[in-house]
C-alpha positions as CSV (number, residue, x, y, z in Angstrom):
1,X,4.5,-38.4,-15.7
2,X,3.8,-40.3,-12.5
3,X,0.0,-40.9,-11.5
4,X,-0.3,-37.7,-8.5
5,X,1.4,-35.7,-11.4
6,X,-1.1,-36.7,-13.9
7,X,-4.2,-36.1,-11.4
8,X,-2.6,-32.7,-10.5
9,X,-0.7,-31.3,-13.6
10,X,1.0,-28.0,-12.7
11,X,-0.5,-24.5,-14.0
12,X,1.6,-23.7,-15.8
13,X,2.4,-26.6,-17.6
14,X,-1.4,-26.2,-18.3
15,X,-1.1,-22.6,-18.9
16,X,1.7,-23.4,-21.4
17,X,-0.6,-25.8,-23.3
18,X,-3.8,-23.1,-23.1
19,X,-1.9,-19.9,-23.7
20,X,2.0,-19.7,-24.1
21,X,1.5,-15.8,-25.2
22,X,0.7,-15.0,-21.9
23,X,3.0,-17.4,-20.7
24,X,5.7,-15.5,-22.4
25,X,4.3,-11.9,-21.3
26,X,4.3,-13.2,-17.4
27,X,8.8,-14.6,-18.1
28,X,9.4,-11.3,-19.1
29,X,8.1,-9.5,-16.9
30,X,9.5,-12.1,-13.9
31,X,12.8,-11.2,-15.8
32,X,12.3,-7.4,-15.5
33,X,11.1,-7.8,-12.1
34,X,14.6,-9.7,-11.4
35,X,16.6,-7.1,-13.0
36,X,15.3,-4.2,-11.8
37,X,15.2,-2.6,-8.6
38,X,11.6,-2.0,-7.5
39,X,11.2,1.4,-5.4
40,X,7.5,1.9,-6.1
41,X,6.3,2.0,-1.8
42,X,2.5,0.5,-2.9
43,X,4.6,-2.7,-4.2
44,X,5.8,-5.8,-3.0
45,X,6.7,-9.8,-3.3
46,X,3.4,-11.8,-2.1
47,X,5.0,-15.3,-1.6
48,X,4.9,-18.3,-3.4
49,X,2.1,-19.4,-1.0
50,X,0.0,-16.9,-1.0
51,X,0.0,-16.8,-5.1
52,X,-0.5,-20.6,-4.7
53,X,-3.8,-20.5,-3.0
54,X,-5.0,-17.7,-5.4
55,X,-4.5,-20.0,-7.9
56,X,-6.4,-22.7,-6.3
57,X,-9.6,-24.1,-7.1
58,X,-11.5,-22.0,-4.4
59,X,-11.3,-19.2,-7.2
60,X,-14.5,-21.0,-8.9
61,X,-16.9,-20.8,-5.6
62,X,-19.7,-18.4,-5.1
63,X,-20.6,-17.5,-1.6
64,X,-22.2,-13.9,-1.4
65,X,-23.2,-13.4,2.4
66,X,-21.5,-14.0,5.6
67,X,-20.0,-17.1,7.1
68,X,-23.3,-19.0,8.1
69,X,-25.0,-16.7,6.2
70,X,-24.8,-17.4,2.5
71,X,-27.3,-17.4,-0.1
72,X,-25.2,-20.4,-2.3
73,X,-25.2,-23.8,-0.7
74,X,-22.0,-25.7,-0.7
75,X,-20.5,-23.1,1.1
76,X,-19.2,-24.9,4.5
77,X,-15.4,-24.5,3.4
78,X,-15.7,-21.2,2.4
79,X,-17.2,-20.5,5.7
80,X,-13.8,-22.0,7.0
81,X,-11.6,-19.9,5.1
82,X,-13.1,-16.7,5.8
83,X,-13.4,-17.4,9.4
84,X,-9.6,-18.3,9.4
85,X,-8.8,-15.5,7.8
86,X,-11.1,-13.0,10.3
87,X,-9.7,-15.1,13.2
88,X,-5.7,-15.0,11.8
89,X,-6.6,-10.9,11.2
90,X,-8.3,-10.2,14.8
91,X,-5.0,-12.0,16.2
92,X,-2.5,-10.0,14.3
93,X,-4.1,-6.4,14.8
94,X,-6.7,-7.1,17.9
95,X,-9.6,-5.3,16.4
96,X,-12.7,-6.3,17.6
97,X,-14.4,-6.8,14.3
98,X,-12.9,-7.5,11.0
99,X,-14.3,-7.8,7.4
100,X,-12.2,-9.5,4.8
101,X,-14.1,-9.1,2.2
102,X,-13.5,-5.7,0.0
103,X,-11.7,-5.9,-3.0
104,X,-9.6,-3.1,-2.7
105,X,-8.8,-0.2,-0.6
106,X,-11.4,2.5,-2.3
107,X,-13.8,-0.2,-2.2
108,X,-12.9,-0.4,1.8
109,X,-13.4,3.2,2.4
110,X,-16.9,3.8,0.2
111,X,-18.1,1.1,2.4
112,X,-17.4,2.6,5.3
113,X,-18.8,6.3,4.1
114,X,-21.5,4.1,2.9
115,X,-22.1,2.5,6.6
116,X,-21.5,6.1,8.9
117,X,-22.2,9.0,6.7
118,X,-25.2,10.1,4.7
119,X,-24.2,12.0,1.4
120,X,-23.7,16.1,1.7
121,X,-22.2,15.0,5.3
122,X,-19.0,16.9,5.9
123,X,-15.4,15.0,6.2
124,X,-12.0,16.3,6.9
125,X,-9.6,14.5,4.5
126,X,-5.9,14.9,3.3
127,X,-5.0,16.7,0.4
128,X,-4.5,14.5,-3.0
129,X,-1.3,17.0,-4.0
130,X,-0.2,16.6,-0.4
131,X,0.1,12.9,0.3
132,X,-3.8,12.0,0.7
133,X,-5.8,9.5,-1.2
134,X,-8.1,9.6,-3.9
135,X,-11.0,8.5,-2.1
136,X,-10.3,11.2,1.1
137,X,-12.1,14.1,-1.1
138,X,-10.4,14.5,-4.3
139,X,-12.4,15.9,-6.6
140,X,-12.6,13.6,-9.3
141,X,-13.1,10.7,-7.1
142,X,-16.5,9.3,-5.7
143,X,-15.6,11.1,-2.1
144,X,-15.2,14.7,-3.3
145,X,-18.5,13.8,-5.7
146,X,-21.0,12.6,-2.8
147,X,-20.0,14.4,0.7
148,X,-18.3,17.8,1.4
149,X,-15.3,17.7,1.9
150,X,-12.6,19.9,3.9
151,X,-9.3,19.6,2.7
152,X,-5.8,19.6,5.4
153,X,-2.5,19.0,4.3
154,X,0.9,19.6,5.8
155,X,2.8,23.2,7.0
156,X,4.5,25.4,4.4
157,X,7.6,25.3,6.0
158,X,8.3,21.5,8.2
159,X,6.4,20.0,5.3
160,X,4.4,18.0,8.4
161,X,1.0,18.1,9.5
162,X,0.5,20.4,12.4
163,X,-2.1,19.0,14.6
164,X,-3.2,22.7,15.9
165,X,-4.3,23.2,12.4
166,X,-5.9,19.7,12.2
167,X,-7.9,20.9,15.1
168,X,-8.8,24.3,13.9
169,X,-10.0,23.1,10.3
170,X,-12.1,20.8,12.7
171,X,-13.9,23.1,14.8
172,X,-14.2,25.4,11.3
173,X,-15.8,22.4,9.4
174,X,-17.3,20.2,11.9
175,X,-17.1,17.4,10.3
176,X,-18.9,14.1,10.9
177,X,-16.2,11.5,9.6
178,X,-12.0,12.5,10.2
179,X,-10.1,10.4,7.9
180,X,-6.2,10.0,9.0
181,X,-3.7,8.4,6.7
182,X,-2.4,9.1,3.2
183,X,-0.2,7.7,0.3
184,X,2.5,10.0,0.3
185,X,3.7,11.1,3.5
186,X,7.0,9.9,5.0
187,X,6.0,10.7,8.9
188,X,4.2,9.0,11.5
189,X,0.4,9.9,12.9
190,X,0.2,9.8,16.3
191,X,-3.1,8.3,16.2
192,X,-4.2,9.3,20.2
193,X,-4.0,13.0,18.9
194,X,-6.3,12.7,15.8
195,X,-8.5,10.6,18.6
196,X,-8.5,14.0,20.6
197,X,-9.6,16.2,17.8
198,X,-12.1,13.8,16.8
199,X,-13.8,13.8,19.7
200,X,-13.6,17.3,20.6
201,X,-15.8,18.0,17.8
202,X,-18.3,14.9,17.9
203,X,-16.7,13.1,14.5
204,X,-16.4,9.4,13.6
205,X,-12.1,8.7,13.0
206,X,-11.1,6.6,10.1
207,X,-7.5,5.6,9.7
208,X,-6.1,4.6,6.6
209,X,-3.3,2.3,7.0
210,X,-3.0,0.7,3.5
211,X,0.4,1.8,3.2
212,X,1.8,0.9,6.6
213,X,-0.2,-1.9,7.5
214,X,2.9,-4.0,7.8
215,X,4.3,-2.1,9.4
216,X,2.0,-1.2,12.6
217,X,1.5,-5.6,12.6
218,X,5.4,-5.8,12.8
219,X,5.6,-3.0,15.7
220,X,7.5,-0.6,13.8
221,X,4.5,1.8,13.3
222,X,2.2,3.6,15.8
223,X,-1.2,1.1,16.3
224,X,-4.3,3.3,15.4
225,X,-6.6,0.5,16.7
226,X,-7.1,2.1,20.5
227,X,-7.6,5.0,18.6
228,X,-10.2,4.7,15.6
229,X,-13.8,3.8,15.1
230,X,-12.8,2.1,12.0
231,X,-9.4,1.0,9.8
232,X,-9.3,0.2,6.7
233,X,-6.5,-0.9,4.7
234,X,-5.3,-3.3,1.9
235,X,-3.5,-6.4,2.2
236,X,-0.7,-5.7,0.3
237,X,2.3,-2.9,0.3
238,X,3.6,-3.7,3.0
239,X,1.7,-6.1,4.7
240,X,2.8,-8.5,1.8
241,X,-0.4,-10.3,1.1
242,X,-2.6,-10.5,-1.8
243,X,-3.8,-7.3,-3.6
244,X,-7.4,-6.6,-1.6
245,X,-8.2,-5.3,1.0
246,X,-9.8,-5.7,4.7
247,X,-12.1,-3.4,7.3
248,X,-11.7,-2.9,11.0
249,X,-13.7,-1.3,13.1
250,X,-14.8,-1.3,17.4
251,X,-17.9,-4.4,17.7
252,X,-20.2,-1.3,18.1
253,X,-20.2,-0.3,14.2
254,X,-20.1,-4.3,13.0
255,X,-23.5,-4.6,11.6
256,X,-23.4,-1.4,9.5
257,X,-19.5,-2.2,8.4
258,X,-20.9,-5.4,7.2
259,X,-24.2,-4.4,5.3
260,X,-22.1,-1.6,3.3
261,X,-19.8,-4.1,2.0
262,X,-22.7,-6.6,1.2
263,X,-25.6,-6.5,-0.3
264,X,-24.5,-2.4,-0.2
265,X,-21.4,-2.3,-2.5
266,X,-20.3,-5.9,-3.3
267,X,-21.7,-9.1,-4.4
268,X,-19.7,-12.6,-3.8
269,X,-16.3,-11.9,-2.2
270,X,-13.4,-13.6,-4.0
271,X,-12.8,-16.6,-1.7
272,X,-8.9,-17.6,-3.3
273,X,-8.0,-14.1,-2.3
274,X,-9.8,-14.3,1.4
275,X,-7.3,-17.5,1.6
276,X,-4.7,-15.7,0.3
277,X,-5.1,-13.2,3.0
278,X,-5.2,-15.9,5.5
279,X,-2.1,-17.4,4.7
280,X,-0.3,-14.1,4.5
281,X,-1.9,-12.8,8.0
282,X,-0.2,-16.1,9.1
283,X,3.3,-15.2,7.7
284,X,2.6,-11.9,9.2
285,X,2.5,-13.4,12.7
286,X,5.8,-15.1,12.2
287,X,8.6,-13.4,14.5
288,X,10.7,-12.6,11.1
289,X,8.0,-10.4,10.0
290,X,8.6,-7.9,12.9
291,X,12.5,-8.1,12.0
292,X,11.5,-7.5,8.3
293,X,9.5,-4.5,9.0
294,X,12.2,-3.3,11.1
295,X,14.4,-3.9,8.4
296,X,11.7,-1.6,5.8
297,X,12.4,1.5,8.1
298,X,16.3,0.9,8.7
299,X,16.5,0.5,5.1
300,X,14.6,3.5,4.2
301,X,16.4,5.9,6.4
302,X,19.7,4.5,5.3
303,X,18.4,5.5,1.4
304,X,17.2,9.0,2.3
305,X,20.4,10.0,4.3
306,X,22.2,8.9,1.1
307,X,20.1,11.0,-1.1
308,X,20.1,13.9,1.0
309,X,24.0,13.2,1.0
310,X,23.8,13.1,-3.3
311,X,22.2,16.6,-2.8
312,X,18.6,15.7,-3.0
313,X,16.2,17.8,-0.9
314,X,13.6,14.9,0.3
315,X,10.2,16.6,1.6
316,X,10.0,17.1,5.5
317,X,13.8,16.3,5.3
318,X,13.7,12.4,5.6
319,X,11.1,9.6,6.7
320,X,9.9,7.8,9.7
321,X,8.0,5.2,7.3
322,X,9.0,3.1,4.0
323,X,8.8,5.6,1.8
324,X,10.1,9.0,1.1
325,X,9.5,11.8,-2.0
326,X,12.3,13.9,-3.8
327,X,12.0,17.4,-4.3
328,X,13.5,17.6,-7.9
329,X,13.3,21.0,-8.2
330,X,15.7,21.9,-5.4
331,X,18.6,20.3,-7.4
332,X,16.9,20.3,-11.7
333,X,15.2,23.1,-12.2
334,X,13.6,22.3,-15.4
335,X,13.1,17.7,-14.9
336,X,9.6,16.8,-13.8
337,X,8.9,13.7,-12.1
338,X,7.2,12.0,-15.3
339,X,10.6,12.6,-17.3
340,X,13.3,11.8,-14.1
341,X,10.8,8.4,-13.6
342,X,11.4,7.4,-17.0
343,X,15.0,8.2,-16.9
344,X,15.5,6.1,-14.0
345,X,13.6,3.4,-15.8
346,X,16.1,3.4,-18.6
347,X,18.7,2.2,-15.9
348,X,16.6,-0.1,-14.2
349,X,15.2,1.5,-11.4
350,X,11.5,1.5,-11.1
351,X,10.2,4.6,-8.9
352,X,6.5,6.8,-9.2
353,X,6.3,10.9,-10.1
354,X,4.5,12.4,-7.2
355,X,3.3,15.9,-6.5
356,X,5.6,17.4,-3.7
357,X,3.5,19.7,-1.3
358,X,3.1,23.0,-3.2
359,X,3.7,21.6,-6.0
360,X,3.7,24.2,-9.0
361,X,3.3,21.2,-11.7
362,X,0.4,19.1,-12.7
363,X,-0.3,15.9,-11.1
364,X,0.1,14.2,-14.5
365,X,3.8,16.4,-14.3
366,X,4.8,16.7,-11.2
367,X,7.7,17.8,-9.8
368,X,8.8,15.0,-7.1
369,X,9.3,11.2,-7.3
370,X,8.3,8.5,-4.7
371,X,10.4,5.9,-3.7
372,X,10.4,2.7,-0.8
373,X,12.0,0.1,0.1
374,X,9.3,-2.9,0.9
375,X,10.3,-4.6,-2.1
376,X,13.8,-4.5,-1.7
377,X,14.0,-5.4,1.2
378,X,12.5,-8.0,1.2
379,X,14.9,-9.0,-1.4
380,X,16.8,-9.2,1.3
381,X,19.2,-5.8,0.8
382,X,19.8,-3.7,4.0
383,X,21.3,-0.6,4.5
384,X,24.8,-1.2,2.5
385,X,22.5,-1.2,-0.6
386,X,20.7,1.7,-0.2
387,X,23.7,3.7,-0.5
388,X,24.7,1.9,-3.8
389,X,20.9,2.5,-4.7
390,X,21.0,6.1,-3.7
391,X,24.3,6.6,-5.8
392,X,22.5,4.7,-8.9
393,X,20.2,7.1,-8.8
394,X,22.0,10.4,-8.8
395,X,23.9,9.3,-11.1
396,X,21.5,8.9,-13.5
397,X,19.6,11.2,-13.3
398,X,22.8,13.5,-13.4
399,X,23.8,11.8,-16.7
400,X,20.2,11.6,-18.2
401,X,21.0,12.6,-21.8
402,X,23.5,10.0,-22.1
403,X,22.0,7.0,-23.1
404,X,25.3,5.1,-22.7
405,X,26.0,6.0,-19.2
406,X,22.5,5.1,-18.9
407,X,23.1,1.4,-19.9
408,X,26.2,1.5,-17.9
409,X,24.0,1.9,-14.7
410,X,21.5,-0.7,-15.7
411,X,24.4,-3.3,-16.1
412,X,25.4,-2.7,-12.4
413,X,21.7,-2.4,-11.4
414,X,20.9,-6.0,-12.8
415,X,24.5,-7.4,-11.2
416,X,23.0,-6.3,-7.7
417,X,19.6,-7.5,-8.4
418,X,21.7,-11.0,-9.5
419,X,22.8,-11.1,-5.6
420,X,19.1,-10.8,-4.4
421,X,17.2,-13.1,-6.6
422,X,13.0,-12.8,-6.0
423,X,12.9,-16.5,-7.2
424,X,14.2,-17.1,-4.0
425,X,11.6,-15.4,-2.1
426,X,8.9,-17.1,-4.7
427,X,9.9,-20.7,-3.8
């Protein structure tokens, strides 16, 4: 070992020495990552520099406060990170003021509840078993616990949120907060619409881009900045970063935004993800970002035509996004989401159940699946493999008692996965 190796030994050479078990757990799942394809839309590849920097030794700094603001001393570099990262965000998304320091999306969207609302106030949020979010009312969740919430979700028959509805439920309810943006719907908001209804009735607008974050910074998305007093999202889906997540919101609504986050909701912010963010906000800025994201929504079109061509009705016909959900009942009657998902699995091909609007099944049931294409494409497959995708799929899910034909499919699955290797992407 040469002297700059022996002052910086490698993880995980060190991590081999420490703990080869989970050494061992992490290779196999690299391997099953390699082989299989990986259609879950909340996923994606973070690159080897943004894993890097998690991994770095600004993971073992405290720094609870602000940038000049701290309570810990020894906290000038940290103050350089998350202003880099703030600065790198502002540039990609041109919000006026930007906290990088929530965990995770829920976390994200409590604070801001926690900054503009008071709790018993009223907010107007999308249905869980229609595409929403846990944290925009449901029931179970903190949100449907602490405010009252009034539910919208998407018409009977387009399967599409009708903003004439969005506007009555809003003059019905009057709620103070409006929270646009979901997990599970494959259209576009036209954000200056939502604006409109929000301000016809006096109410704050949240948007909710965690899932197409990427794609708004890339331009293949409708921008809800102009539009919202405050977007939240995470930094990972398609935006490709680290898993965490960021807040944005007009200067007005900065010093509320901020206290929520800390001392209301967090202590220290993990500073080797802030940099992580940083370094993925600056690959996000890179002019092969925009032709990726592009690529997301080519890609995604190209797999639901081919479903829709295999039979498969997809809910509000196709997408406009990265993602899309299958109806399964329109083609098996009798196969849930939970049983097609594990089918699929079997051959190598990694999707989510999801309630489908209406759904007659119980959200642990369900009678849809969800699918995207972030992570493939960024393995680099376009639109000739989302037929071959498409195909896998029918196919097994048309043979899914037969365990053979099963293994079949997985043996082509991995041979296309050999022609996009992630260890590429992770160099």
């Amino acid at each position: 070992m040469n002297t700059s190796e022996s002052r910086n030994p490698s993880i995980a050479s060190k991590l081999g020495e420490v703990d080869p078990q989970i050494v061992e757990i992490t290779a196999k799942d690299l391997k099953r990552q390699q082989d299989s394809l990986m259609l879950i839309p909340s996923e994606n590849y973070a690159s080897r520099a943004v894993m890097e920097i998690q991994s770095s030794i600004l993971a073992n700094k405290y720094a609870e406060g602000y940038p000049g603001e701290r309570y810990y001393n020894g906290c000038q570099f940290m103050d350089e990170v998350e202003s880099l990262a703030i600065e790198r965000a502002k540039a990609l998304f041109g919000a006026e003021h930007i906290n990088v320091q929530p965990h995770a999306g829920s976390q994200a969207n409590m604070a801001v509840y926690h900054a503009l609302l008071e709790p018993g106030d009223t907010i107007l949020g999308m249905s869980l078993s229609q595409g929403g979010h846990l944290t925009h009312g449901a029931g179970v969740n903190f949100s449907g616990n602490y405010y009252n919430i009034a539910m919208y979700g998407v018409d009977a028959e387009t399967e599409r949120i009708d903003m004439e509805e969005i506007a009555r439920l809003a003059a019905q309810h009057r709620p103070k907060l409006i929270v646009v943006g979901a997990t599970a719907y494959p259209r576009q908001f036209d954000f200056a619409a939502w604006r409109h209804v929000a301000d016809s009735v006096g109410a704050y607008l949240l948007a909710d881009i965690a899932h197409i974050a990427g794609l708004i910074a890339g331009g293949a998305h409708p921008d809800p900045v102009p539009y919202g007093d405050v977007i939240t999202t995470t930094t990972h889906k398609t935006l490709r970063g680290p898993r965490g997540a960021m807040i944005m919101c007009k200067a007005e609504y900065a010093d509320k935004i901020d206290r929520a986050v800390f001392p209301g909701l967090q202590g220290g912010p993990f500073l080797h993800t802030i940099a992580a963010r940083a370094v993925a906000f600056k690959e996000a800025s890179a002019p092969a970002f925009k032709t990726y994201q592009a690529q997301i929504v080519k890609n995604a079109k190209a797999l639901a035509a081919r479903l829709i061509e295999n039979d498969f009705r997809l809910v509000s016909g196709g997408t406009d996004n990265h993602l899309m959900l299958i109806d399964l009942t329109s083609k098996y009657e009798k196969l849930s989401g939970r049983q097609a998902a594990d089918h699929l699995e079997d051959a190598g091909i990694i999707v989510n159940k999801n309630t489908i609007p209406f759904d007659k099944r119980k959200p642990r049931t369900t009678s849809g699946l969800r699918l995207g294409t972030p992570m493939i494409t960024t393995r680099g497959m376009k639109e000739d493999e989302m037929v071959l995708v498409a195909d896998f799929i029918a196919e097994t899910l048309e043979n899914r008692q037969k365990a053979s034909i099963k293994r079949q499919i997985r043996g082509k699955v991995k041979e296309l996965c050999a022609q996009f290797p992630i260890y590429e992407y992770l160099q």
